[in-house]
N, C-alpha and C positions, 0 to 999 in steps of 0.2 A: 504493500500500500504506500509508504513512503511517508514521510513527513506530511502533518494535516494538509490541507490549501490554504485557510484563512489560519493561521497562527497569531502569536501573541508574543509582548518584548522579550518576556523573558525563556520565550521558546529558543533566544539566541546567545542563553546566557554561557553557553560553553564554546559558545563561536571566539575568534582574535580579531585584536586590530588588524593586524596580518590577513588573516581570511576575506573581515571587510572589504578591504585595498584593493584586494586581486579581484573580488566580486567585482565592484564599481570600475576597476580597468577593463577586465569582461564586457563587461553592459556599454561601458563606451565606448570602445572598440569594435565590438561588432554592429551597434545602433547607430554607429555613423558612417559604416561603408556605405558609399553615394549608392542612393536606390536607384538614381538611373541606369546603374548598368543593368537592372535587369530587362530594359529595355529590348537587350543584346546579347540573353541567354537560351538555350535550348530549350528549356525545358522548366516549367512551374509547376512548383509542389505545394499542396496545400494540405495542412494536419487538423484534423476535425475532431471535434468534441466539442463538450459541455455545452451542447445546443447551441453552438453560433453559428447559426446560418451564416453571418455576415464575414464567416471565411470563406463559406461557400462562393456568395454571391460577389466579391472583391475578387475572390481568383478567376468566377467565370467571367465578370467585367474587362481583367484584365486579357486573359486570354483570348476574348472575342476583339478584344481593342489592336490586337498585336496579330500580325500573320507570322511577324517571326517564329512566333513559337511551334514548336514543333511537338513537345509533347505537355500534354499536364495529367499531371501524376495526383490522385485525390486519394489521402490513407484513410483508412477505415479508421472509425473512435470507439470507446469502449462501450461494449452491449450492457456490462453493468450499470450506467447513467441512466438515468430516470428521462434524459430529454433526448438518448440515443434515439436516433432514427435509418432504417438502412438504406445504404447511398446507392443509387441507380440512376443509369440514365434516364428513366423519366423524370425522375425527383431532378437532377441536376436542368433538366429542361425545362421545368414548372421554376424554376432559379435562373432561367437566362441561358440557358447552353443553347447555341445554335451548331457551333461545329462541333461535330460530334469524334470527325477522324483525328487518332492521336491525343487519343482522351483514353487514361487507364485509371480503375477505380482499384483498390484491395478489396478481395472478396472476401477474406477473410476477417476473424472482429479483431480490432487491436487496442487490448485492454488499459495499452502502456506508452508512452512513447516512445520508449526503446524497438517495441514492436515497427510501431512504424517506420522510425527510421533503419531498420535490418530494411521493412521489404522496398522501401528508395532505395537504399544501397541495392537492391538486387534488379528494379528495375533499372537504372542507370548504368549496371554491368548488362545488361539482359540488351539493350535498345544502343547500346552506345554512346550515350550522354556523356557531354561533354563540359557541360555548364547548363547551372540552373538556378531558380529566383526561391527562394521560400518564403509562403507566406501564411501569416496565422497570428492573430491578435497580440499588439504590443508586451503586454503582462507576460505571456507565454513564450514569445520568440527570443529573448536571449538563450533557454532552457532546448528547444526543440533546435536552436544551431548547433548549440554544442553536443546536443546528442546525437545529430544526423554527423556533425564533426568529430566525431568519435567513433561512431561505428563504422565512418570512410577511411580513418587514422588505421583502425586494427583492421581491415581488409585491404588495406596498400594501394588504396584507394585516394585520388587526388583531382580534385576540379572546384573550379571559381563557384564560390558558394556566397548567393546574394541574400541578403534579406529585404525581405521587402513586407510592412506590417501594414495590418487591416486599418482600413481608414473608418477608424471607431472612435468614440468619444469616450475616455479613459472613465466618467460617472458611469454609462452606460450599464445598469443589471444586467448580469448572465444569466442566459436561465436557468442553469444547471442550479447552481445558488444562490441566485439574486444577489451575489456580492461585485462589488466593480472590479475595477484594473486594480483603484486605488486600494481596494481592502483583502488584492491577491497576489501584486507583486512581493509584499513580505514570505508569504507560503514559497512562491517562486527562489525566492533567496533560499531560505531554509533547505529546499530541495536540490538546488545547485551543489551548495555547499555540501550536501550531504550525498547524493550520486559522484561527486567528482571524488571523494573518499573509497567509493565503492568504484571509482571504475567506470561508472556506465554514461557519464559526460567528459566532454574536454575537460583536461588541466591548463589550467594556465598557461604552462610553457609547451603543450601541443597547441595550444590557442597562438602563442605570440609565435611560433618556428612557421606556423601553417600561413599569418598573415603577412608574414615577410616574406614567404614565398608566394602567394595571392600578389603583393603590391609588386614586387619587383619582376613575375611573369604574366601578369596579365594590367600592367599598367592601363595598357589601352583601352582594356574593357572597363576600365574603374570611373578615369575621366579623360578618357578620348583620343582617338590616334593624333601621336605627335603630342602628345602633353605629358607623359606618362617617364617619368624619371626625373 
């Protein structure tokens, strides 16, 4: 199960200033790669749960906005939620899907997001991707980078990994538990910090080795040919 979602101060009270630090470098670091480049990636991936349609409906916006893209990859969320609902194409077309080709959904339930990101790391080996945008509600996306960032790390696995987050109003109730951004990024920490002990998210230093190698071989996808060094 993992650390609650909505936690409390002193749920941090065995965390360090230390831990802090490297969190808040995390979040900034990955929250400010230019979202444009995913303008100018293969493939968007989008990680669903706790009833947000509105990851749904932001990745089918975006996808239909963009012919570049080539593939979009929609993970399955977990059947235990109460607001779970199962993803098909007609569901994703009652949501705005018009193309349909290069659209892959998970068939199977994915309780976890570890789950989901093994099966992107398998469809991006499986299709040949080569670069892709992720996307999935602010609160959430530094946690599902480092996770898809980490199951790419242990499978020797390497490509320009964008984030690109839902254009949601941080007040916004979820309806999974009617709690906002604001009253789930603390859980999000909690959980960082405590998967990255276990292994099942980036470290730190695969976080900064991965983004030095991101800036310095794909300059150009970041901010644009010829500007990029």
């Amino acid at each position: 199960m993992g650390p609650a979602r909505i936690v409390r101060d002193e749920d941090f009270a065995g965390c360090t200033a230390g831990q802090f630090l490297e969190l808040l470098k995390a979040l900034t670091v990955i929250l400010t790669l230019p979202r444009s480049a995913a303008d100018h990636v293969e493939a968007l991936v989008v990680a669903t749960g706790q009833g947000e349609d509105w990851r749904l409906t932001h990745a089918i916006r975006t996808w239909e906005a963009n012919p570049k893209l080539r593939h979009l990859l929609v993970a399955n969320g977990n059947p235990a939620e109460k607001t779970y609902a199962e993803i098909t194409l007609d569901r994703l077309r009652s949501l705005g899907l018009r193309r349909v080709e290069g659209v892959h959904v998970q068939a199977e339930p994915a309780p976890n997001t570890g789950r989901q990101a093994a099966w992107v790391a398998d469809q991006v080996r499986a299709r040949g991707i080569t670069s892709l945008a992720l996307t999935v509600s602010p609160y959430h996306l530094a946690r599902v980078y480092l996770t898809v960032l980490k199951t790419f790390t242990l499978r020797g696995m390497r490509l320009p990994l964008i984030p690109l987050p839902v254009a949601v109003a941080p007040d916004t109730p979820v309806p999974e538990t009617g709690a906002t951004a604001y009253d789930l990024v603390p859980g999000e920490a909690r959980r960082i910090l405590a998967y990255m002990e276990e292994g099942w998210v980036a470290t730190p230093a695969e976080l900064q080795e991965y983004l030095r190698w991101l800036w310095s071989r794909h300059g150009d996808l970041l901010i644009g040919p010829g500007r990029a060094g």
